[in-house]
TISEDREN-694776 format. One record per residue: residue number from 1; residue in three letters; x, y, z of N, C-alpha, C, O in turn. Coordinates in nm, 3 decimals. Layout:
BEGIN
   pos   code       nc1       nc2       nc3      cac1      cac2      cac3       cc1       cc2       cc3       oc1       oc2       oc3
   NUM    ALA         X         Y         Z         X         Y         Z         X         Y         Z         X         Y         Z
...
//
This chain:
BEGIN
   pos   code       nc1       nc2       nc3      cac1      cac2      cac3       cc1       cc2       cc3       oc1       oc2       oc3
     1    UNK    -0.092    -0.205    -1.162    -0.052    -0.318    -1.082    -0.175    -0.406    -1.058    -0.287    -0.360    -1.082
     2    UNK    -0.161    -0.511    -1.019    -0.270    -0.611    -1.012    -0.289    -0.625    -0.929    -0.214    -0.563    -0.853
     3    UNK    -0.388    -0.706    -0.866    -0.436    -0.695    -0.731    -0.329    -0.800    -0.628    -0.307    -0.787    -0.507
     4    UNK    -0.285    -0.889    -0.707    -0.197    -1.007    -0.639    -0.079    -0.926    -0.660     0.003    -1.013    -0.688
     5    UNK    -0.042    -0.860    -0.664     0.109    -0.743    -0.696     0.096    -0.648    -0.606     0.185    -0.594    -0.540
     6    UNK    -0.053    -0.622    -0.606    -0.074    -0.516    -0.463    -0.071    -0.579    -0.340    -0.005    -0.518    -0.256
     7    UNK    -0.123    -0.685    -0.303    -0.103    -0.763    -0.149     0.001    -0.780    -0.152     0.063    -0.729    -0.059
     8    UNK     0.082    -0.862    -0.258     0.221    -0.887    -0.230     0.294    -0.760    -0.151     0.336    -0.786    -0.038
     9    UNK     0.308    -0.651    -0.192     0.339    -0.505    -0.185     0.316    -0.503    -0.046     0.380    -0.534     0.054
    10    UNK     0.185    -0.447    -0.076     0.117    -0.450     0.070     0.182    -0.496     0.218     0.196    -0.423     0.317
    11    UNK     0.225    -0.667     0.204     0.260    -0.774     0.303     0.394    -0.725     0.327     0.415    -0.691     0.444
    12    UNK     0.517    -0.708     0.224     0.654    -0.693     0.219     0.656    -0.580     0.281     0.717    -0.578     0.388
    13    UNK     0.591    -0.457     0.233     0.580    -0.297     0.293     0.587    -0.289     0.379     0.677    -0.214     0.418
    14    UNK     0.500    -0.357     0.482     0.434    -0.370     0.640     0.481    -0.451     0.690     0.476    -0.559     0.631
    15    UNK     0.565    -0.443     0.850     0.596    -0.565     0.930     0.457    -0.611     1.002     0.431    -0.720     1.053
    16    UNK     0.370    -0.490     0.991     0.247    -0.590     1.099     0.135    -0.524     0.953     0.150    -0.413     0.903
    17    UNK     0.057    -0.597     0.921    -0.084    -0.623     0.824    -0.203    -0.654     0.866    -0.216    -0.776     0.876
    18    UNK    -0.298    -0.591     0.896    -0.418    -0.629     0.971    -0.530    -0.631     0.841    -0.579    -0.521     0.819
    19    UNK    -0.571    -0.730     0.763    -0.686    -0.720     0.658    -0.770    -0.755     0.768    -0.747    -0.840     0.855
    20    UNK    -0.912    -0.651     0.752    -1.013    -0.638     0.840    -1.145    -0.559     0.770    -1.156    -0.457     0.701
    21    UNK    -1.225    -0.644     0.816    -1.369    -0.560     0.767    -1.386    -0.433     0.848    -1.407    -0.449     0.968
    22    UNK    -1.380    -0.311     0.800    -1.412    -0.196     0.844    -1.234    -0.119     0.874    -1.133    -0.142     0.807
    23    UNK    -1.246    -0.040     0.980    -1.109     0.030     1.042    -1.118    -0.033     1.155    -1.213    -0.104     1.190
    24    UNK    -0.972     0.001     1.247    -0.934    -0.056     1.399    -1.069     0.086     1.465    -1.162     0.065     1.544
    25    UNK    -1.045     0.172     1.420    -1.153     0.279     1.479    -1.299     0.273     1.484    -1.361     0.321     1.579
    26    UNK    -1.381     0.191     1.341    -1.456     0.144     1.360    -1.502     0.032     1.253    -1.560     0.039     1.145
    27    UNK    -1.452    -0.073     1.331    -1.440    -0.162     1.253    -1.624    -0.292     1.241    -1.700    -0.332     1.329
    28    UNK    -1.621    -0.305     1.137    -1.778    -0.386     1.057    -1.823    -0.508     1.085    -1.933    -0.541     1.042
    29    UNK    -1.755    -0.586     1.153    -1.784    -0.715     1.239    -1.698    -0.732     1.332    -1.583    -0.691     1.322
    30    UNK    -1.764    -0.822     1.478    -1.705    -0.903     1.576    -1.572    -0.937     1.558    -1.509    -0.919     1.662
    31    UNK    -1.517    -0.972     1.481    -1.395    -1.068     1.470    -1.302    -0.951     1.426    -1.209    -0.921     1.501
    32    UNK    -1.314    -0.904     1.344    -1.197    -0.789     1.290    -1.214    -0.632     1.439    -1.139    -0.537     1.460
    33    UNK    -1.285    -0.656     1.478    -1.306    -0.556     1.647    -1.209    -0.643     1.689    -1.097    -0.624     1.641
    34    UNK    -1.220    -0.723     1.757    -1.178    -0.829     1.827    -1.037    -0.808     1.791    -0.982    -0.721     1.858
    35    UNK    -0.961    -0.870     1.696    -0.887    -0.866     1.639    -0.804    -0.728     1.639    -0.696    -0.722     1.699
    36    UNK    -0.858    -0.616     1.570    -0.802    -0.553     1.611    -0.774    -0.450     1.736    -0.710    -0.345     1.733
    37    UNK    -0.824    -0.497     1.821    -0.781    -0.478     1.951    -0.727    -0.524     2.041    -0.710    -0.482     2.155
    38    UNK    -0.684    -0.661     1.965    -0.541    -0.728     2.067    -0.363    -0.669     1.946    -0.246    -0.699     1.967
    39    UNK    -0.419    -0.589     1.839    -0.314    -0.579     1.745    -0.283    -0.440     1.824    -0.173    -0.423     1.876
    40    UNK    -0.373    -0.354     1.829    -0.384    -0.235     1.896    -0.272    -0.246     2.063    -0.175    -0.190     2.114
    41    UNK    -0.376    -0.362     2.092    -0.305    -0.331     2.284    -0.137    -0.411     2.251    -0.076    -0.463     2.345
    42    UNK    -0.094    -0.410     2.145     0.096    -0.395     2.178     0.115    -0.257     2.163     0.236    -0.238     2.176
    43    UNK     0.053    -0.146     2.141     0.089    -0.052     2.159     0.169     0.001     2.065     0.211     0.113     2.095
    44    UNK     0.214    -0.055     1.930     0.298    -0.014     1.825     0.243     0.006     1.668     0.179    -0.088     1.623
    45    UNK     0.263     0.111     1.590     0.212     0.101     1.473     0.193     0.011     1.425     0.274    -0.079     1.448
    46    UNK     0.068    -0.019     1.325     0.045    -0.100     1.194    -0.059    -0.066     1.116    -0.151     0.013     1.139
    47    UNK    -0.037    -0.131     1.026    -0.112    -0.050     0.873    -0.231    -0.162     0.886    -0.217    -0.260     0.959
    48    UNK    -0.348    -0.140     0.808    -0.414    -0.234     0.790    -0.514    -0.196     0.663    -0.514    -0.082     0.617
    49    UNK    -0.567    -0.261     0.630    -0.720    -0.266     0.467    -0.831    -0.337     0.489    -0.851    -0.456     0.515
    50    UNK    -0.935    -0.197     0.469    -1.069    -0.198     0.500    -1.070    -0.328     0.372    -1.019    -0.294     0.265
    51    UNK    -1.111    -0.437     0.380    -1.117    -0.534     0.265    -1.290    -0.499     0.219    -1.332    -0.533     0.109
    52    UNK    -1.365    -0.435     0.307    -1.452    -0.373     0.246    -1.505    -0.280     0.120    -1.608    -0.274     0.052
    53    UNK    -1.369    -0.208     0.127    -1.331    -0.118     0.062    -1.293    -0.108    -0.096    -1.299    -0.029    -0.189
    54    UNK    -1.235    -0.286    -0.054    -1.170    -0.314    -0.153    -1.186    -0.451    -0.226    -1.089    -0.526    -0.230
    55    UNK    -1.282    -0.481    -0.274    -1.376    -0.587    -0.334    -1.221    -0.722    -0.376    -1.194    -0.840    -0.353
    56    UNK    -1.167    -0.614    -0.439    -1.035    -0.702    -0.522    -0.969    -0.779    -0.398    -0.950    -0.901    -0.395
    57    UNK    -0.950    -0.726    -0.338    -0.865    -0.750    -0.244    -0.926    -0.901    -0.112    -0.871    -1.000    -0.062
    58    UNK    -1.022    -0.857    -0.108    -1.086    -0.935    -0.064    -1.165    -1.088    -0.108    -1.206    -1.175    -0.030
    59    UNK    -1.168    -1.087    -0.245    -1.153    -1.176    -0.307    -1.046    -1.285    -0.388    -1.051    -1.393    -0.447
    60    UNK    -0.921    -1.154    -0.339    -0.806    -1.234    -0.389    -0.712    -1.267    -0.309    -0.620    -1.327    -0.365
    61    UNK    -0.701    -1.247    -0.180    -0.640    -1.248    -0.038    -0.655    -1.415     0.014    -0.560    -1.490     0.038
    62    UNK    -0.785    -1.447     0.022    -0.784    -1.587     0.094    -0.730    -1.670     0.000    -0.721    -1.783     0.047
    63    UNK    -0.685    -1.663    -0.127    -0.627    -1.740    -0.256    -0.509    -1.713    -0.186    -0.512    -1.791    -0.091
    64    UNK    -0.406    -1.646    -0.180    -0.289    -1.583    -0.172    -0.244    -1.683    -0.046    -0.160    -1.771    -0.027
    65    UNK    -0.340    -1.622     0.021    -0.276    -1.697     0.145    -0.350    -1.826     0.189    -0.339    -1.839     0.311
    66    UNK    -0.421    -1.924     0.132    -0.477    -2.010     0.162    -0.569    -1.989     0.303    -0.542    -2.078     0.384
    67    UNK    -0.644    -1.919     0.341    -0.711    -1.880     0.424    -0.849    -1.824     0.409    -0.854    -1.725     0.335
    68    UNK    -0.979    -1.870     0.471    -1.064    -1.851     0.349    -1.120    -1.684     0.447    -1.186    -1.597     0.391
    69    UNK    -1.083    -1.677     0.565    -1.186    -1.590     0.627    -1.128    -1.486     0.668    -1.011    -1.498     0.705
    70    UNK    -1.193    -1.349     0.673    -1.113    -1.272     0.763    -1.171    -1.209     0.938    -1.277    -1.235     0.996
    71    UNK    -1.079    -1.139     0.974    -0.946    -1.067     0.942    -0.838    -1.185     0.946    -0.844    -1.294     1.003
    72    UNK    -0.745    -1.132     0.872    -0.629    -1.187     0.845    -0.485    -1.111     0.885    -0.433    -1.028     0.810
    73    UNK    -0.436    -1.144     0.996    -0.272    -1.051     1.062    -0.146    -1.111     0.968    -0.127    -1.232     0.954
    74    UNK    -0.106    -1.060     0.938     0.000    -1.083     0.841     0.125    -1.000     0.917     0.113    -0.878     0.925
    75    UNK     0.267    -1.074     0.983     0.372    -1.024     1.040     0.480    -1.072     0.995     0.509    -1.190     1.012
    76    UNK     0.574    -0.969     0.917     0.663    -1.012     0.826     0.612    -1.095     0.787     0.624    -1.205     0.841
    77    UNK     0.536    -1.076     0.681     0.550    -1.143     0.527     0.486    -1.284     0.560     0.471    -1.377     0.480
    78    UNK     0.448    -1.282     0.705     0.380    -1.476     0.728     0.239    -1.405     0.777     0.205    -1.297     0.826
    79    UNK     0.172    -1.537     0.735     0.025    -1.498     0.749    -0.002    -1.557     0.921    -0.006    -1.676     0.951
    80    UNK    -0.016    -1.454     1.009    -0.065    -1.557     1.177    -0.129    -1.606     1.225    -0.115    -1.684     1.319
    81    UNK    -0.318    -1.532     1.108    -0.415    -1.604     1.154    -0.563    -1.511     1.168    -0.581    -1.397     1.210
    82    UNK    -0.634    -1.588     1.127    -0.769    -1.485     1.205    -0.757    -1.447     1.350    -0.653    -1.443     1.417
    83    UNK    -0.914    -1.413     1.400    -0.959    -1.370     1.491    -0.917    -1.494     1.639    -0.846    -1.478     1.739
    84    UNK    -0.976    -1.580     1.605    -0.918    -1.716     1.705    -0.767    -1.756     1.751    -0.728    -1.765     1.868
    85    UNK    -0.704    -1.774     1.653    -0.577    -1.718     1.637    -0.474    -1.664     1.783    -0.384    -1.700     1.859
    86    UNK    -0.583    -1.534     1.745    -0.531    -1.413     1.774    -0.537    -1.401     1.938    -0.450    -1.375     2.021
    87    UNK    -0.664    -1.428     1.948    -0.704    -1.447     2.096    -0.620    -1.540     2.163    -0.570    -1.513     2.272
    88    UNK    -0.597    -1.681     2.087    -0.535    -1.757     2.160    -0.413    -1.724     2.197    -0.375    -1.727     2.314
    89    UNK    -0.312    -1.676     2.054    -0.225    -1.646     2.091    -0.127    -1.546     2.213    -0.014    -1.548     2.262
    90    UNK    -0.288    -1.438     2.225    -0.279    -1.314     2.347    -0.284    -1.395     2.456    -0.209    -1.377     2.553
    91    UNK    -0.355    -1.475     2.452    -0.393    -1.556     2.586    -0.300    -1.604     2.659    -0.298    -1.591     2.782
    92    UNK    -0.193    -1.679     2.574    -0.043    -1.726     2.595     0.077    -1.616     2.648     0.180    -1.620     2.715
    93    UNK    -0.014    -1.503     2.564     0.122    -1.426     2.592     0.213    -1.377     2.500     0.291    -1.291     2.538
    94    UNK     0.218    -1.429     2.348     0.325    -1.462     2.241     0.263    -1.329     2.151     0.346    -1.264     2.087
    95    UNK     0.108    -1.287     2.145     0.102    -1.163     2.012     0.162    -1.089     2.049     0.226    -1.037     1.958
    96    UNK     0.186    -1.038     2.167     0.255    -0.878     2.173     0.393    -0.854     2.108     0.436    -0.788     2.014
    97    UNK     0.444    -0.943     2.206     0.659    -0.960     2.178     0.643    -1.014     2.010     0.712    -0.958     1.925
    98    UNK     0.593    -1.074     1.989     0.546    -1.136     1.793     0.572    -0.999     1.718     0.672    -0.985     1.647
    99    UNK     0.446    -0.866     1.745     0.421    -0.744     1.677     0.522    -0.673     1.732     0.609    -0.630     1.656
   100    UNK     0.531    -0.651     1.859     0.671    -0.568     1.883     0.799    -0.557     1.809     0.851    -0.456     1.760
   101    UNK     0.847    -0.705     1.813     0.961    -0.753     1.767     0.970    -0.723     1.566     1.061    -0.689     1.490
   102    UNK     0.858    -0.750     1.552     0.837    -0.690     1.390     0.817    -0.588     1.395     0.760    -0.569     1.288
   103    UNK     0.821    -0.505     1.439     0.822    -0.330     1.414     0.933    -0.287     1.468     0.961    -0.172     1.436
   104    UNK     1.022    -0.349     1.555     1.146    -0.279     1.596     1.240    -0.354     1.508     1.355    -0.310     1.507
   105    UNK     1.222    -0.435     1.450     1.317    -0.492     1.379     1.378    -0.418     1.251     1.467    -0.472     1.185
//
């Protein structure tokens, strides 16, 4: 499979997608920490890829999704946003019920 066959996969597989430098456990920069610890505090599974890990992936991801930086949250199959994003969106109120609602669905 190819690497654009594997994200595809990847995105459809998973209602919540966290591409992130490092793990949610210990994750390799500011922003993917960050990040994944407002994905974390809904309190519901999700999968995510060390893009570290994975050279391909990481070079072929910001193509895919027109996005040049990561981490990148991907919920059902739509891309939500980096790190900024993410914050803002917690801030409002809207990430939790967002990830919830895609995993109970």
């Amino acid at each position: 499979m190819d690497t654009e066959s594997l994200i595809r996969q990847q995105i459809a597989e998973n209602p919540v997608i966290l591409y992130m430098k490092g793990t949610p456990d210990f994750p390799s920069c500011g922003f993917s920490a960050r990040a994944s610890e407002l994905v974390m505090a809904a309190g519901v599974p999700f999968a995510f890829v060390n893009i570290l890990d994975n050279p391909e992936i990481r070079a072929t991801l910001p193509r895919i999704a027109n996005w040049p930086t990561f981490p990148q949250l991907w919920v059902k199959g739509e891309l939500i946003g980096g790190c900024d994003i993410l914050v803002e969106m917690a801030q409002k109120g809207e990430l939790k019920p967002l990830i919830e609602a895609a995993v109970s669905a």
